[in-house]
N, C-alpha and C positions, 0 to 999 in steps of 0.2 A: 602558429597558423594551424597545427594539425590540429591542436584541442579548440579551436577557434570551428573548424568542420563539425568534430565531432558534439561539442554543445550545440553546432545551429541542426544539426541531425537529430536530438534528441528533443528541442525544442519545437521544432515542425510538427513531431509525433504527439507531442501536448498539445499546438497548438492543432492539430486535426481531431485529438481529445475533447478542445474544452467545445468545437463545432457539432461532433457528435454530440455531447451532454445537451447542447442547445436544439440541437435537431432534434433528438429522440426524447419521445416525451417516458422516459422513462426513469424511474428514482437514482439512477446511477451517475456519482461524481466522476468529473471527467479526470480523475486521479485514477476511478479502476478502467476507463477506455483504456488512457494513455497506457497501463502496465498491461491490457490484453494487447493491447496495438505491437507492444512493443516485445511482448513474449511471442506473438506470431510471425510478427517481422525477421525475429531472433532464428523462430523454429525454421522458417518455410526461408531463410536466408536470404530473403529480400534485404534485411538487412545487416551486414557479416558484422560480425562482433567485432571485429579490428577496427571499423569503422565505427563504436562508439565504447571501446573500452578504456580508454585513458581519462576520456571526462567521467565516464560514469564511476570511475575508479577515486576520482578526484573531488565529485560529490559525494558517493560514502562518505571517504575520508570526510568532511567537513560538514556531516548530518546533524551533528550537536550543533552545529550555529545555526540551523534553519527552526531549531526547537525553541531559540531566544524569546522570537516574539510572541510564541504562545505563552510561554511560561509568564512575560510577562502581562499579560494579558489576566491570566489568572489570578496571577498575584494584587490585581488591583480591583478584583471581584470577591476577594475576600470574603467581604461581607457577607454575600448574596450565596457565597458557597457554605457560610455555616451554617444557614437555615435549610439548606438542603445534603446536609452531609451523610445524614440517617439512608434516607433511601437512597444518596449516592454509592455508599457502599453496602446499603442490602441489593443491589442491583449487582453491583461487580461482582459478589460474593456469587449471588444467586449465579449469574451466568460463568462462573468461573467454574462452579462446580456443574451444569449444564456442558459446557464445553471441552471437561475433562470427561464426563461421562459419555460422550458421543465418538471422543476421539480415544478412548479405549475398546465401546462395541465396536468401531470401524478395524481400528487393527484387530482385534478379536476375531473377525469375520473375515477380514483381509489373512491372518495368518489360518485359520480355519480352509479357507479352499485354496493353501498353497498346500500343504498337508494333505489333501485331499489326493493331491495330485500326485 
């Protein structure tokens, strides 16, 4: 019954997610509401963490089953992914390298004015 609260807890938070996404006309999946929703909740203790750590501990745990049906999914688009496989990975390349260079000026700049101080 406890994990029975604690998923209808976490699923409320989606489900006021997937309302926002529909309300706000703005490009955001209701995947990053739900984790602002629920990082606020967490922070400002509206929602105590005891009250949804046993399920959230139990979804972890069993994240690899929720990747099932993408993967197959892909795996039946084959086709259609080897005509794009070129710019699929000059894209990831391209932003991987983008995204390392950004997240070393930041610590750079972040360790820069602790030093300062």
């Amino acid at each position: 019954m406890k994990y029975i609260k604690q998923l209808t807890i976490i699923l409320l938070v989606s489900l006021i997610a997937e309302v926002m996404e529909y309300l706000i006309p703005l490009p955001v999946s209701a995947s990053v509401y739900g984790l602002a929703l629920m990082l606020t909740g967490l922070i400002l203790h509206i929602i105590p963490l005891h009250k949804v750590e046993g399920a959230a501990d139990f979804l972890v745990e069993n994240m690899s089953l929720m990747f099932i049906p993408p993967v197959v999914g892909i795996m039946a688009c084959t086709d259609e992914l080897k005509q794009m496989a070129l710019p699929l990975l000059l894209a990831c390349f391209i932003t991987t390298v983008i995204i390392m260079g950004v997240t070393g000026r930041v610590t750079q700049f972040i360790v820069g004015k602790r030093r300062k101080k």
